[in-house]
C-alpha positions as CSV (number, residue, x, y, z in Angstrom):
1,X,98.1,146.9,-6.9
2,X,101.2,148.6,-7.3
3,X,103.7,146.6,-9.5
4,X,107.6,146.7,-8.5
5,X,108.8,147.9,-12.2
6,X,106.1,150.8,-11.3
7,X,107.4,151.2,-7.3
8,X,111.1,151.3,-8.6
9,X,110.0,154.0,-11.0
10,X,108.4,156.5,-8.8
11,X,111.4,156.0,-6.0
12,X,114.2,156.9,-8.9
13,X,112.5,159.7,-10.3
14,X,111.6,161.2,-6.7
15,X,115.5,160.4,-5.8
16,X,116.5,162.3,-9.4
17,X,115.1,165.5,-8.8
18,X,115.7,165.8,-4.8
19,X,119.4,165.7,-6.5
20,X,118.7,168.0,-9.3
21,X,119.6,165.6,-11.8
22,X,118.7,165.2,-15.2
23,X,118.1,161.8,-17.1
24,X,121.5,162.8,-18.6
25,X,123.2,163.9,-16.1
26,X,122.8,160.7,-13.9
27,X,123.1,158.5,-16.8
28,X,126.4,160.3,-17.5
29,X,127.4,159.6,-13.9
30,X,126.8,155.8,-13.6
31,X,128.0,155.1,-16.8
32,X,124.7,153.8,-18.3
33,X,122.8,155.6,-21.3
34,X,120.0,158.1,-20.7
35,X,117.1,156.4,-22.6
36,X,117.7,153.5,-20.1
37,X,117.0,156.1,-17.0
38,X,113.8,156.9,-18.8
39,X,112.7,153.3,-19.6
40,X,113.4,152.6,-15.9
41,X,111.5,155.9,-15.1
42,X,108.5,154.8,-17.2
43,X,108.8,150.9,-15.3
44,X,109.3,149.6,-18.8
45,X,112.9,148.1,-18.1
46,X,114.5,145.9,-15.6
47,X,117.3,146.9,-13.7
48,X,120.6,145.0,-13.3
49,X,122.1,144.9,-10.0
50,X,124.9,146.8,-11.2
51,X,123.0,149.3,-12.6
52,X,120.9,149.6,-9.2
53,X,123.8,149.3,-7.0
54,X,125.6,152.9,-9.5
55,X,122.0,154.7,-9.1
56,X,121.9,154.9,-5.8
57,X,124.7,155.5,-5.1
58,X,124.6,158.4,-7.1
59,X,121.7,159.1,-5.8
60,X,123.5,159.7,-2.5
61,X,121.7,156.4,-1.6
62,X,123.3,152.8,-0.1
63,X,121.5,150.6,-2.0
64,X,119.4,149.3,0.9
65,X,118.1,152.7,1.2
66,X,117.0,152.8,-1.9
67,X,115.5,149.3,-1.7
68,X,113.9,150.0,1.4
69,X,112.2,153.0,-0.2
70,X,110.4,150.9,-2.7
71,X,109.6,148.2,-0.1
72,X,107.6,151.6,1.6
73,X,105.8,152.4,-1.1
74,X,105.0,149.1,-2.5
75,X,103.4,148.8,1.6
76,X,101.8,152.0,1.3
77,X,100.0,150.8,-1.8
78,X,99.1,147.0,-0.5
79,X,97.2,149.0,2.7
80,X,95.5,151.7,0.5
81,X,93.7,148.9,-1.4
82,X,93.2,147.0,1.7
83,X,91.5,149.3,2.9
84,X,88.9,150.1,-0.5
């Protein structure tokens, strides 16, 4: 089963490049530093709300947007095992 470190992960990375963003360039933009972006990338950091709340929304995201994306894919995950 899909964890939510790993679901977060694949949703800000999709988001990133629909955007054409670097690692840099939206790490620049919310004020947070870029090896952060790629720790979050890789699901091996947390995020802070505030931190969440700046990435989507320069990710031209609300932030229950981007939520809901990960609640999707975490879904599409739970029903793919369920049905193995």
């Amino acid at each position: 089963m899909m964890e939510l470190s790993q679901a977060l992960a694949i949703v800000l990375k999709n988001n990133r490049h629909i955007c054409k963003l670097s690692q840099e360039e939206l790490a620049h933009r919310c004020g947070l530093d870029r090896t952060y972006i790629s720790l979050l990338e890789r699901g091996k950091r947390k995020p802070t709300i505030n931190s969440l709340f700046a990435i989507s929304k320069h990710l031209n995201l609300k932030l229950s947007e981007f939520i809901d994306q990960i609640e999707k894919l975490l879904e599409e995950n739970k029903e793919n095992m369920d049905d193995m």
